[in-house]
Phi, psi and omega in degrees: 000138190291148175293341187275337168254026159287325154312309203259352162263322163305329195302292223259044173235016173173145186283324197302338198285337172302149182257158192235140154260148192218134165244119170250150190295146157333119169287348178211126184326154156302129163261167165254169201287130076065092168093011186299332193280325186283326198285321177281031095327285250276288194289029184263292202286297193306301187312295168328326196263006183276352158255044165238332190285290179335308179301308189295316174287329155304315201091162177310342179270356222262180192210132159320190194220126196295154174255123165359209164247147184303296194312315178229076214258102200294143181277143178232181200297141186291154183224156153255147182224130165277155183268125184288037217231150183275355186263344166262046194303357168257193189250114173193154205229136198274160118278102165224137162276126159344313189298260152007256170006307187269308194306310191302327192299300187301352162250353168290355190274317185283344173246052159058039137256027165344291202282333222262328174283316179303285164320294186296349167283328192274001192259295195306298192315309180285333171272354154299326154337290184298323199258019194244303181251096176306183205249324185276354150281334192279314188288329154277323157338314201299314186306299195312299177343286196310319160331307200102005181302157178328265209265033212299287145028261186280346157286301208305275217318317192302300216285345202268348235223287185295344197254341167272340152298332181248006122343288185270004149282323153309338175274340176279315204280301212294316203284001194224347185265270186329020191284314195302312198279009184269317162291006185231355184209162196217120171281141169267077195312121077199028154237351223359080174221188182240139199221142178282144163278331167267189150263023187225147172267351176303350216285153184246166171302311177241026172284142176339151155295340188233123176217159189220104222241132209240109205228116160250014186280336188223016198024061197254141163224135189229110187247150176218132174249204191259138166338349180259335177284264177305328183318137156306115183299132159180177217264123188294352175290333187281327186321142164210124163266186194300341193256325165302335192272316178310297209290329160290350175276303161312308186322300207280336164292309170299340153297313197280318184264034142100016198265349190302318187274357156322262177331305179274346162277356171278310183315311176301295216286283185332314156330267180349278228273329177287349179273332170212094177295150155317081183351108216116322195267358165273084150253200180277304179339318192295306182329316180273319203285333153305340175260301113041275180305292195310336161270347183295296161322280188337295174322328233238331195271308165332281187318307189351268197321320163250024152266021180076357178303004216258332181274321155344313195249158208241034165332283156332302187296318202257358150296302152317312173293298172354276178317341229244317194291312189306346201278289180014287169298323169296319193298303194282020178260149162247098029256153180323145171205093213277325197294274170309355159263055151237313208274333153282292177318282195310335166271338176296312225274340177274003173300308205295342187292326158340321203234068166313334189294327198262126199286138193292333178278341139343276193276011154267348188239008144272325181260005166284344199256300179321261210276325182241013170283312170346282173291353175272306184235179164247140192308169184272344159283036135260002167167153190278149197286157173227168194276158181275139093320000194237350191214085156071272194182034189242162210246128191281143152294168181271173188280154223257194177278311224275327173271004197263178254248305195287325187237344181263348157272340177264022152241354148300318184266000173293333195264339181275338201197012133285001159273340169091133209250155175256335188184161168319296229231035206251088175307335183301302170316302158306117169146206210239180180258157178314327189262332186266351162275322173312321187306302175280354175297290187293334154324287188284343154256358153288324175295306211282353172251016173266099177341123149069044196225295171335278184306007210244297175313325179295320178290340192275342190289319198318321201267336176305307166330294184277025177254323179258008171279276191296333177285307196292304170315331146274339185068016167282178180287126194292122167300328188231123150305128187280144172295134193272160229265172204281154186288012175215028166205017157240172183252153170283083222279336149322291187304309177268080178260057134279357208298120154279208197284347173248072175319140174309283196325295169310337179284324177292304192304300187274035169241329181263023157295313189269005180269321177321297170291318174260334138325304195278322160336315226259287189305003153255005151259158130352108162058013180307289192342306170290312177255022153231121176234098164309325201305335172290324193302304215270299175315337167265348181276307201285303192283350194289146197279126173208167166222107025263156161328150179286325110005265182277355170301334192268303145343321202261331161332286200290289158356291178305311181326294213285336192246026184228107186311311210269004181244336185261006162271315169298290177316288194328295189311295208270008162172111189324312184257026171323293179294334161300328227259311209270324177285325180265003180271357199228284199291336175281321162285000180304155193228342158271057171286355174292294153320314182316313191305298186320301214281341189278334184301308155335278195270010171263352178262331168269350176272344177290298172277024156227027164056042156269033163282123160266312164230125183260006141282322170277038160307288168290334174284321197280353172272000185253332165297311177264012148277014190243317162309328208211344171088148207289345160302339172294319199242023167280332180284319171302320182279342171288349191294305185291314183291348142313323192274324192287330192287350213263322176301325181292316213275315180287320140357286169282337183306303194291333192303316190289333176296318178291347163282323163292336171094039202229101176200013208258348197298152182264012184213109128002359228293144151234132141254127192258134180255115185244128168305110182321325171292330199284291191288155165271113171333119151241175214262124187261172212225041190323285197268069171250084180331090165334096157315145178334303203262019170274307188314301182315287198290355170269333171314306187333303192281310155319313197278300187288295194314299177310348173278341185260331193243116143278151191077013189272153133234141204233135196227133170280127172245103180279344157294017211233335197290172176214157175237099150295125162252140185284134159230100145252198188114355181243187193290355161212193199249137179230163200238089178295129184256106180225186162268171176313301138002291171290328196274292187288002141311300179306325190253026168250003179245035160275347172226012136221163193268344135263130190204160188245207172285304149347279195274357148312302196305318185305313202259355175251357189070029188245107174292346183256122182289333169288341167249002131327301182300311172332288208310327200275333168312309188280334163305306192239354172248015195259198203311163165297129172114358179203051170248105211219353137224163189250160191240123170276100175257159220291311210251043188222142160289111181313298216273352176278124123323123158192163183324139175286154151299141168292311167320143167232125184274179183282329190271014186283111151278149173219153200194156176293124206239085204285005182258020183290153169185173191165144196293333181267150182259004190256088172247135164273106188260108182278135169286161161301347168276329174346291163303101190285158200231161211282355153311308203284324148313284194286004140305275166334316191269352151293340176310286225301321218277338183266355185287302147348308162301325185287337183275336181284327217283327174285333223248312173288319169308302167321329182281330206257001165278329164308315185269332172067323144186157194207161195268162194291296203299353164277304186322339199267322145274005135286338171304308172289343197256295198276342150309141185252318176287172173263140158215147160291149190274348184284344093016300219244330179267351179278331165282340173278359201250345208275286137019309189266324180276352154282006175075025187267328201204134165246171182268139159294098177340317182251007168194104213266004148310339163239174199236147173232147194264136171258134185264000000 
């Protein structure tokens, strides 16, 4: 039969046939051997201490060979070791292997010798202290320090770094032979004695949390339960395992010897210095000695940190005083110099990224509080906060030195206008250079990490806008000169002696040069866009009372552009949104637009009737932005401007079609006529008895004859102050083709039949009575730029054969005579009259028109409210009245039309409340 199933019949042939195993205990416990505890300590105490002997033989720089996992540990080769101990003073030598090692630990733990082994380790941990720090090596590091020697310093920082390191390798070895006993006892700092973590000291790490263990030779029971039941109550901050019992034991070894306060002050001075160097100090040496130090610090911080010194030491406190004198030192140099302390400021604060080890948000937010709030804002007990108009509504601290006017503008404008413009309005060109920019760059982002550091830049850019907003807008002095503007945008104040001392252009030019410049600014910070709002700026910059006004300025502006080939090619070219830039940059915040209308109506009717159009599509966008700003009624008189010129194409059209039917084409004179709606053009000045030439008269009768025949019921009035002439001259050394006004042109031609003539008898003979503009016409003939003086002026009270300066002025005895040395290069010349230029009558004409118009708009605006309301109290009336005006007015403005109002019978005062108003009906 096979065996197995002789097994399996055995097995399976009665249960009574099993044998029972009974394990019974030691009849009398196991002991250890006689002296088991001094000698396997001893040799304990040697394996630990053979890695300091290693280190020593090696040098300090040399590295252990790592030990293993605890649990299982390879045996290695036996070494002898003496025991350093004062209870062995002789001398004799052990074999022990790790493997070994961890054992013996674990069986002296299993006969309750923990505490007694656990006290005699901590005993071993001070005398390695001593021999890793001796009292006559520590103590002269300390002396030297203190001395002040040359390298004393940067010797502390090496060796205390290198000598905790082969400490604390010693301490790994203790912490992997001692794992049983580092889990069953626990030292108690602040009793100092050693405490079982269970409630039995038998209990081993890997024996269950709860076991029950049965000794029936002496009928003893011994239970070891979990740390909740049975544990000894004590305070877990006092808790230290074996490697927190080393590290406290190295701490209290650099307390006794005086090396803590050393140590850190050498640690501290090093920081310092690599953080804020001397001057002077880049060289290659520094260099090495800088890397060199930084790991050395790196090193210094680490033991800190895990001797618990980092809440201890006043690290903080004396980092701050630092910071706090240096911002100190900065405040006080004369003169201030904001550009290089931001430039300071920025590099302390990006250094710290050098020390990944050190928390870097810490020591950023010393030198954002220390060194640069100090200068940004002032506490608020040094003055009460104020509110921004410019930054949501919210309340700014006042501005630091850094921020005040005298020192945040001329680095705002370094950044805007340190490369220097090429055109106003040009972004490509425009702006500052990359380091001046870079300035305010490193600002807004040192600020932004301040409470209330943001809105405090935002408020200073603002006040900045306006300060240079109102200088460019008055022509007053400029703190920073602007780069001046291109040979085809600036005027010529020779050619023109109209300029006044606040040129438009320029004034207009260089304000949206600074909307420009500071857009683009304001859009290369972090979130500016959202925390910066010009719009209050530029709207009190735009309405500022100046002369002229900002209204025509803005008009003489768009004007010079719009009627100048080479200026309106150069905006093109150099940005597709120009003319937007100049309606939302100016013209939407303006609160006259009204003015603005009159004066641009002005000079959109003389570049339309005197053919200065350069392009009449951008005419039309421009009358088409501002009817989309302001609504059709604002721009219906402009538009009528263009429908008159075109029907005026049309209509002269049919005019020529009918002469060539007639056969009437033989005339030696040219005609064109724009037939213009009286509502539409602005009034000028007529001219009734003003003397046709012959072949004018004829053809102007003609076109009178037809136009009334075709249109009956019309009256048609001649504004000969509108007219232009090409005129022929020869007789001089070639024939040239003079471009004038009409006026200039039957001037010209009263000296075809005499060769002299004075002002008088001009007036006579041309029918023209206003004598100033007469004295115009004859300036510009004969007193205007070189190349179009086509007559010469004789003055009355000067000797012919003496030289001297003609007069400018012309009197009644002023001969004028035909200027036979005339010449000039072009044969095509334009001679602009001198009416050309409105004169300052003719402005304050405009702006009283504009200012009475104003009025009939307050009077419908009480009207309309008070039909509605039928009656309402004054202090309501008065702001609503300001809210539905679109111009500026004043409330004394507004009582003066209620009062205009009540004696017209429009409105009465309430009898019984003379505060209110009632609608009459």
């Amino acid at each position: 039969m096979p065996r197995n199933k002789i097994l399996l019949k055995g097995r399976g042939s009665s249960s009574s046939g099993h044998k029972k195993i009974v394990i019974r205990p030691y009849q009398k416990p196991p002991t250890l051997p006689p002296n088991y505890y001094e000698k396997t300590v001893a040799d304990l105490m040697l394996l630990t201490f053979s890695v300091l002997d290693q280190k020593r033989s090696a040098g300090l720089g040399s590295t252990v060979n790592s030990i293993s996992s605890p649990s299982g540990p390879s045996s290695s080769s036996c070494q002898e070791h003496q025991l350093p101990t004062k209870d062995a003073p002789q001398q004799h030598t052990v074999k022990l292997s790790l493997q070994n090692a961890y054992t013996a630990v674990v069986h002296l733990v299993s006969h309750q010798f923990g505490t007694r082994l656990y006290e005699d380790l901590r005993a071993s941990m001070q005398q390695a202290c001593e021999k890793v720090l001796p009292d006559d090596t520590a103590y002269r590091a300390a002396q030297e320090s203190r001395e002040g020697a040359s390298c004393s310093d940067q010797a502390l920082l090496q060796v205390i770094p290198m000598l905790y390191q082969s400490y604390t390798e010693y301490l790994l070895c203790v912490k992997h032979v001692f794992l049983p006993l580092d889990r069953t006892h626990i030292w108690q700092a602040d009793v100092q004695q050693v405490l079982p973590i269970r409630g039995s000291t038998g209990s081993l790490p890997f024996v269950p949390n709860t076991t029950t263990s049965n000794s029936k030779s002496n009928n003893t029971e011994s239970t070891t339960t979990t740390p909740d039941s049975n544990a000894t109550s004590f305070s877990p901050h006092a808790q230290q395992s074996l490697w927190q019992v080393g590290l406290s034991v190295w701490s209290e070894r650099l307390k006794k010897l005086g090396i803590e306060k050393v140590l850190y002050e050498s640690w501290l001075q090093s920081l310092l210095d690599e953080w804020n160097p001397v001057k002077g100090s880049n060289s290659v040496d520094s260099t090495i000695v800088e890397l060199n130090s930084r790991h050395n610090l790196q090193a210094v911080w680490y033991m800190w940190q895990d001797l618990g010194w980092l809440t201890v030491l006043p690290i903080q406190q004396d980092l701050e005083d630092y910071w706090r004198k240096e911002s100190q030192s900065w405040e006080s140099e004369i003169p201030y110099r904001p550009v290089q302390f931001l430039s300071f400021c920025y590099h302390k604060h990006q250094y710290i990224q050098r020390w990944p080890w050190l928390p870097s948000a810490w020591l950023m937010s010393i030198i954002e509080h220390c060194l640069l709030q100090p200068h940004l804002l002032r506490s608020e007990d040094e003055g009460a906060t104020i509110t921004s108009i410019f930054y949501s509504k919210k309340k700014v601290p006042p501005p630091g030195l850094l921020l005040q006017a005298g020192n945040f503008n001329p680095l705002m404008e370094d950044a805007i206008f340190g490369a220097g413009l090429s055109s106003s309005i040009t972004p490509k060109s425009a702006g500052g250079s990359d380091d001046s920019q870079s300035t305010i760059s490193h600002l807004w982002m040192l600020a932004g990490r301040l409470p209330s550091g943001q809105p405090a830049v935002a408020q200073a850019i603002a006040q900045f806008a306006r300060t240079l907003g109102l200088q460019r807008v008055q022509g007053t002095g400029n703190a920073t000169k602007p780069p001046p503007l291109p040979a085809a945008m600036s005027p010529d104040k020779k050619k023109d002696p109209s300029v006044s001392a606040v040129n438009p252009f320029n004034a207009i030019g260089d304000l949206l040069q600074l909307q420009d410049a500071l857009s683009r600014l304001i859009r290369s910070l972090p979130n500016g866009s959202d925390l910066i709002n010009l719009k209050n700026v530029w709207e009190e910059v735009a309405n500022q009372e100046t002369r002229p006004s900002v209204a025509e300025s803005l008009a003489k502006f768009l004007d010079q552009i719009l009627r100048s080939n080479k200026k309106m090619d150069q905006y093109q070219q150099e940005s597709d949104n120009w003319l937007g830039k100049i309606i939302s940059g100016v013209f939407v915040p303006l609160h006259a637009k009204d003015i603005f209308e009159a004066f641009y109506k002005r000079d959109l009717a003389k570049r339309l009737l005197w053919n200065r159009v350069v392009s009449m599509d951008v005419e039309k966008q421009v009358c088409s932005m501002l009817k989309a700003e302001c609504g059709a009624a604002y721009t219906s008189k402009m538009e009528g401007m263009f429908q008159d010129v075109d029907w005026s194409r049309e209509t002269m059209m049919v005019y020529k079609q009918s002469l060539a039917g007639h056969g009437a084409t033989n005339s030696t004179v040219e005609m064109d006529v724009q037939v213009l709606t009286t509502g539409y053009w602005p009034v000028y000045a007529q001219y009734a008895n003003l003397q046709l030439p012959t072949a004018l008269q004829e053809q102007q009768d003609q076109f009178s004859t037809h136009y009334k025949t075709k249109y009956q019921g019309r009256r048609m009035n001649w504004q000969y102050a509108l007219g232009h002439c090409v005129v022929k001259c020869s007789g001089f050394s070639r024939q040239y083709e003079l471009i004038v006004s009409l006026c200039q042109a039957i001037v010209l031609l009263q000296f075809e039949t005499n060769s002299e003539l004075k002002l008088p008898d001009l007036m006579k003979s041309v029918g023209l009575e206003d004598r100033s503009e007469m004295e115009r016409i004859l300036q510009s003939l004969a007193l205007g730029k070189e190349g179009t003086r086509i007559l010469r002026k004789i003055d009355h009270d000067v000797d012919p054969a003496r030289k001297k300066k003609i007069r400018m002025n012309v009197e009644d005895n002023d001969r004028f005579t035909i200027n036979e040395e005339f010449e000039s290069n072009q044969r095509r010349i334009r001679i602009n009259n001198v009416m050309m230029k409105e004169t300052k009558e003719e402005r304050e004409k405009t702006v009283e028109a504009v200012s009475r118009d104003r009025l009939y708009l307050i009077d419908a605006v009480l009207v309309r409210i008070l039909k509605a309301r039928k009656t309402i109290l004054h202090h309501t009336l008065i702001p609503q009245v300001l809210e539905q005006v679109k111009v500026p007015a004043s409330p004394a403005d507004v009582k003066k039309r209620i009062e205009s109002l009540i004696e017209r019978e429009y409105m009465e005062r309430d009898a019984k409340d003379r505060n209110r108003y009632n609608y009459l009906a």
